[in-house]
N, C-alpha and C positions, 0 to 999 in steps of 0.2 A: 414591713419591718420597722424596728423604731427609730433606726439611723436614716430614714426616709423622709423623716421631719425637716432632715438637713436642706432637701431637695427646693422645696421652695425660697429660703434662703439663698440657694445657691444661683438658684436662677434669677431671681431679684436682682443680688450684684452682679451676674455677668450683666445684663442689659443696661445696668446703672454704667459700668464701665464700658461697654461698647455705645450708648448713647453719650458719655460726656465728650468722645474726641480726644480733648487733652492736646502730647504733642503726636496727634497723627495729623493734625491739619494744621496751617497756618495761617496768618490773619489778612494774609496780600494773594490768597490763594491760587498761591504755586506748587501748594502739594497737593498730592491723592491722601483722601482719606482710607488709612486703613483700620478697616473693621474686622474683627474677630467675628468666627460665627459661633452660632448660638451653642450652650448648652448643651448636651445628646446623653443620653440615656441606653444603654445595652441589660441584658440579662442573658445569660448562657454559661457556657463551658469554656473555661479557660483552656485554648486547645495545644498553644507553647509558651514557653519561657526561656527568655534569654538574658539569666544573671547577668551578663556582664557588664552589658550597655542598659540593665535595667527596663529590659520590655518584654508585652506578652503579644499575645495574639488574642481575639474573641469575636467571634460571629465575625470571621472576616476583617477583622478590624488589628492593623497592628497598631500599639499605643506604646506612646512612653511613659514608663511608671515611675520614673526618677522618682518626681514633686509628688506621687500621689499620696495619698494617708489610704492605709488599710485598717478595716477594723471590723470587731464581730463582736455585738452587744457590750458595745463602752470599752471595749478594751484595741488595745491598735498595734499592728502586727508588721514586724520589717517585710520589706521586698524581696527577701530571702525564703519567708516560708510561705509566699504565691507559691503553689504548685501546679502543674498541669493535671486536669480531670477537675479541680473547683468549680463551683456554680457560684457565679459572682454576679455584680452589677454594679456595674462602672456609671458612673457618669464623666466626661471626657469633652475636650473642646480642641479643634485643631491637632488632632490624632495625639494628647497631652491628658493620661488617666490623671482625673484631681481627685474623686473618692472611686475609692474600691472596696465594699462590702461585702464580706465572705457569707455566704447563702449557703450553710451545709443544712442538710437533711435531718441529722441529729449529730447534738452533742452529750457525752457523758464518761459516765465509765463501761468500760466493757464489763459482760456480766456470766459470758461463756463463749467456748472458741472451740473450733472444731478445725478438719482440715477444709469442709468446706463451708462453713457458715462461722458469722460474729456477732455476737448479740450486744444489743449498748442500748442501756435503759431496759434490758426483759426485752426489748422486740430483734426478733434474729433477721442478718441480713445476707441473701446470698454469698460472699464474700472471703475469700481464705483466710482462714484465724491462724494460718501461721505467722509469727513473729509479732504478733499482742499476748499479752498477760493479761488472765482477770484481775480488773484492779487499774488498768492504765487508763488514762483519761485520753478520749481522741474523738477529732469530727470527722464524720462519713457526709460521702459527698455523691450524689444520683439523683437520677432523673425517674420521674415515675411511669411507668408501663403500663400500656393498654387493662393489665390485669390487676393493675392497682400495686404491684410489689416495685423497688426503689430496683432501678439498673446502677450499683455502685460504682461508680468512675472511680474513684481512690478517697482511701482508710489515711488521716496524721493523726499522728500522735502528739499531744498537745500538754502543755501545764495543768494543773487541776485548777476545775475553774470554779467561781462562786454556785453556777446554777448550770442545771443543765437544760435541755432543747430536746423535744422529741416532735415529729411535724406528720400531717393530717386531717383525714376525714373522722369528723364526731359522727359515733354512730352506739347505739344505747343508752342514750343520753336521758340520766336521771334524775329530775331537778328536785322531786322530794330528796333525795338522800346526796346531792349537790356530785353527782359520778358521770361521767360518760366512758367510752374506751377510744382508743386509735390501734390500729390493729390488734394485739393481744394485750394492750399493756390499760388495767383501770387507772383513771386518771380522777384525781381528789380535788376541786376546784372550789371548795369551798370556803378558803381566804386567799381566792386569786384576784385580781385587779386585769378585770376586763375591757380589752379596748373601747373605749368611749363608751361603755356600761351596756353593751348591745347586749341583747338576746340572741343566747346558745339554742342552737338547734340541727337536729340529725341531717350528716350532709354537709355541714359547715367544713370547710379549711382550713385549718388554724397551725398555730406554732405556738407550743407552750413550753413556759420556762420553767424552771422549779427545780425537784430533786427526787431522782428515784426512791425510793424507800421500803425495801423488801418487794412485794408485788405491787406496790403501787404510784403512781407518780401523783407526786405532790405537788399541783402547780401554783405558783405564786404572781407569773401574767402569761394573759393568755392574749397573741395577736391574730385578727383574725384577716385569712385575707383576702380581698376582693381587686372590685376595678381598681380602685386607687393605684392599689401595686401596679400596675401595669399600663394605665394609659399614654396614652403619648408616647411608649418606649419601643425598643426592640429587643423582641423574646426569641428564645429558640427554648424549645421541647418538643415531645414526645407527643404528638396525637393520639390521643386515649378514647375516642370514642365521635362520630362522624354519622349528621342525619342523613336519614337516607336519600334527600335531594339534592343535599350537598351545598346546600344554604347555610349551615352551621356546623361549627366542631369544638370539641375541648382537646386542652394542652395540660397537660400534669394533672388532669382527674378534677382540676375546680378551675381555669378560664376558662368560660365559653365566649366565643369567636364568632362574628358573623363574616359572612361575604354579598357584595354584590356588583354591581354592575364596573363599579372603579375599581374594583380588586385584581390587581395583576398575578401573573405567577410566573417563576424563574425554576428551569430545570425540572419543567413539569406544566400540566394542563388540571385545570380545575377535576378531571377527571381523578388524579393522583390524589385528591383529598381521601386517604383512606386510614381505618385506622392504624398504628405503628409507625406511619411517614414518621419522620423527623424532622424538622422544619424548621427556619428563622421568618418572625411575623414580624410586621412594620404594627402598630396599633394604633387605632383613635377610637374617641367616645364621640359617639351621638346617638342621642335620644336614652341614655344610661345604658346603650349595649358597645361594648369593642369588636369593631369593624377591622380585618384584615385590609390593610391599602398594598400590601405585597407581600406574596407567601412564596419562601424559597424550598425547593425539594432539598436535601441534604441526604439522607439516607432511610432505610426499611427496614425494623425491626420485624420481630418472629410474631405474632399474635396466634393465638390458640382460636381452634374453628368456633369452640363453643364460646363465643362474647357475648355477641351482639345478637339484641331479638329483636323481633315484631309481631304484635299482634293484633288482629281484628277484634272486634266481639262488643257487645252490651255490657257496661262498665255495672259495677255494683259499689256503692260508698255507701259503710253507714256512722259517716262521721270519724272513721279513724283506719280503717281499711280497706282499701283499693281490690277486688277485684272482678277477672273475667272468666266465667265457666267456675268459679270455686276457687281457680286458682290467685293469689295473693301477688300482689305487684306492690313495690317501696315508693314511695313517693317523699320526699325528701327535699329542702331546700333547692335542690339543681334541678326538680322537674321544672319543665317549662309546659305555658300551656297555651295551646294558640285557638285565634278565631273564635274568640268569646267561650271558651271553654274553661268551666273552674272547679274547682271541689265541690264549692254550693251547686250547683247544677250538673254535675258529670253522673250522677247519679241515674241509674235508664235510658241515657246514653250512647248512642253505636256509636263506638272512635276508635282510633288508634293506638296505640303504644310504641314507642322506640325505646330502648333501653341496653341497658349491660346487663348482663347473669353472670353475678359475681360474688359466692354467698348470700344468693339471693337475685329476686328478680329487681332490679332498680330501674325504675322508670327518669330521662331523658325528656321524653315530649311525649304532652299527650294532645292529640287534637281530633276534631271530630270526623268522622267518615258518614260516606255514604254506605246503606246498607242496600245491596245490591246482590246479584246471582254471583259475582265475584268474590275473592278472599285471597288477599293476601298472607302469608304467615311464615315468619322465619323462627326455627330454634328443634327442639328436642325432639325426634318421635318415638313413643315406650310406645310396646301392644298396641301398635295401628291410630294411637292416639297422639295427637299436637294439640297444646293448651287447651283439654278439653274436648275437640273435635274428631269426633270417627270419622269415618267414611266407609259410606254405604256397600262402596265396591270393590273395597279392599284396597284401594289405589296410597292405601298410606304407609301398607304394611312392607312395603319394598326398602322404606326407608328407616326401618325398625334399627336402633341403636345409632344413628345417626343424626348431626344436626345440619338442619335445611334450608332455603330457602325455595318456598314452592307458592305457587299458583292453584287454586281450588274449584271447582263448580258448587257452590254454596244452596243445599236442598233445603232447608231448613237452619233453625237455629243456631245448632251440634250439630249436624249431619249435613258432611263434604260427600263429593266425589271425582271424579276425572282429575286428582290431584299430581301435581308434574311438576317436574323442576324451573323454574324462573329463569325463565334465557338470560335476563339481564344479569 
């Protein structure tokens, strides 16, 4: 976010002030130094509000928000229009919020309304469009779901504002005619001012500012986001997507998460890494990945069977398309690739896939396997076939219409057989 710039600042003067003393100590030293603790950083859901004495609640944390400044791109908001269901990030010292920065989803005007959907900026959100007008200006506020669509915690209604905010994964992204989309809506970036001049590319996260305009958003900045947003802090979201060892996960469809050995877990066992959990992360950076140091269970959302895949097989690249058996796999800024495995050499290949199937097959991680009598494979089975693979003895056609996770006897390249459902 751009009010994020503030953060270092912020943390400079607090140590400035808790390193000079001043009068917390005395020069015949008969007093106790009292130090302030550091700085702390949250992101989440503003879960209560209590106008009166001026505090909330967030990821467990109650604060007092008398002294704090609220604000959402340049502009600064009373303590009166904190609402509960916000996604904010506080920074805070001594249970005392100092900034509170409104983190909604999108801002703009509403653009159609139903009894159960609302549209703001051309992208429609689950959400009852009773009591909006096409035409009102207001920020929507959710978290993103396993399936990529926004869980809306709460719709305000707001002043009209200079620019509006629509938030996301770039995906057709086309740098001759300067266009990409975020969910339905094309987005026009070609006199946009890009964070630190980086390179757009499909799979990126971003939040772009600008202004609807008929079918298209016209963006004027676009921020993109990564580790920065979130090291050192405490996040709560949505687990969107979880490898199958359970060494890694993502949180809102763009942080991936590692775990290992110092990673704790509260109201839950590393087992509970699934995707939908709901969860508050502790985060640090090392080696340029963010490391869980403690993951809180909070609650399970609904996930649809058909998400998550896997697949075996002999990789095919010829420079711009991923696939196994014919079939076509996304490869995108979020694949990870482990164990010496790359684009330049994935080519001929036996390995892996993990991924979402989510208008499309979107590849996670790919890494190399052994090619062996075994086969693992989770996802679709059409007419006796999964990614490609028959089987010889019919043993696939049980599962006809259905998505799976099975175990194979591997005859040949295509051709399974003795295939069964995966105990684990």
């Amino acid at each position: 976010m751009r009010s994020l710039n503030l953060l270092s600042l912020a943390i400079g003067l607090s140590l400035a002030v808790t390193g000079c003393g001043g009068d917390s100590s005395s020069s015949d030293g008969g007093s106790d130094i009292v130090q302030s603790s550091p700085l702390a950083r949250t992101i989440g859901t503003v879960d209560s509000v209590s106008y009166p004495d001026e505090s909330f609640t967030i990821n467990k944390h109650q604060l007092d928000g008398s002294q704090a400044t609220i604000s959402y791109d340049d502009s600064s908001y009373s303590f009166d229009e904190l609402k509960q269901g916000m996604q904010v990030e506080v920074e805070y010292q001594d249970n005392q919020a100092q900034q509170v920065y409104l983190q909604p989803a999108a801002t703009g005007q509403v653009t159609a309304v139903s009894d159960s959907s609302l549209s703001i900026n051309g992208i429609s959100y689950d959400y009852p469009g009773s009591g909006f007008d096409v035409g009102d200006w207001v920020m929507l506020y959710g978290l993103v779901e396993p399936d990529d669509s926004w869980k809306v915690t709460v719709v305000t209604v707001v002043d009209p504002q200079t620019t509006a905010e629509i938030e996301g994964a770039i995906s057709g992204l086309d740098t001759s005619q300067s266009v990409f989309t975020i969910a339905t809506v094309q987005v026009d970036y070609s006199n946009a001012a890009i964070e630190d001049s980086r390179t757009l590319a499909d799979g990126l996260w971003v939040e772009v500012y600008g202004q609807f305009d008929g079918s298209q958003f016209v963006a004027s900045i676009i921020d993109i986001r990564d580790n920065d947003d979130v090291r050192n802090t405490e996040l709560e979201g949505i687990i969107t997507w979880v490898s199958p060892d359970l060494t890694s996960f993502e949180i809102g469809g763009n942080v991936r998460i590692y775990t290992n050995g110092n990673t704790s877990f509260d109201d839950g066992t590393r087992s509970n890494l699934q995707t939908g959990a709901v969860v508050e992360v502790d985060l640090i950076e090392l080696d340029n990945k963010l490391f869980a140091t403690r993951v809180d269970f909070q609650d399970q959302v609904s996930v649809p069977d058909n998400l998550e895949f896997n697949v075996e097989g002999e990789a095919s690249y010829d420079g711009s398309i991923l696939s196994i058996n014919g079939i076509v796999f996304i490869v995108d800024v979020n694949t990870e690739y482990d164990d010496g495995i790359s684009l330049s050499n994935v080519n001929g290949q036996w390995v892996e896939l993990d991924g979402k199937a989510n208008n499309g097959n979107y590849v996670k991680r790919v890494r190399p396997e052994r090619k062996d009598n075994e086969i693992s494979l989770e996802g679709p089975v059409e007419n006796g076939i999964m990614w490609g693979y028959s089987a010889t003895d019919g043993s696939l056609v049980q599962f006809n219409g259905l998505w799976v996770d099975v175990e194979c006897q591997r005859d040949s390249d295509n051709s399974l057989s003795f295939c069964r459902l995966d105990p684990n």
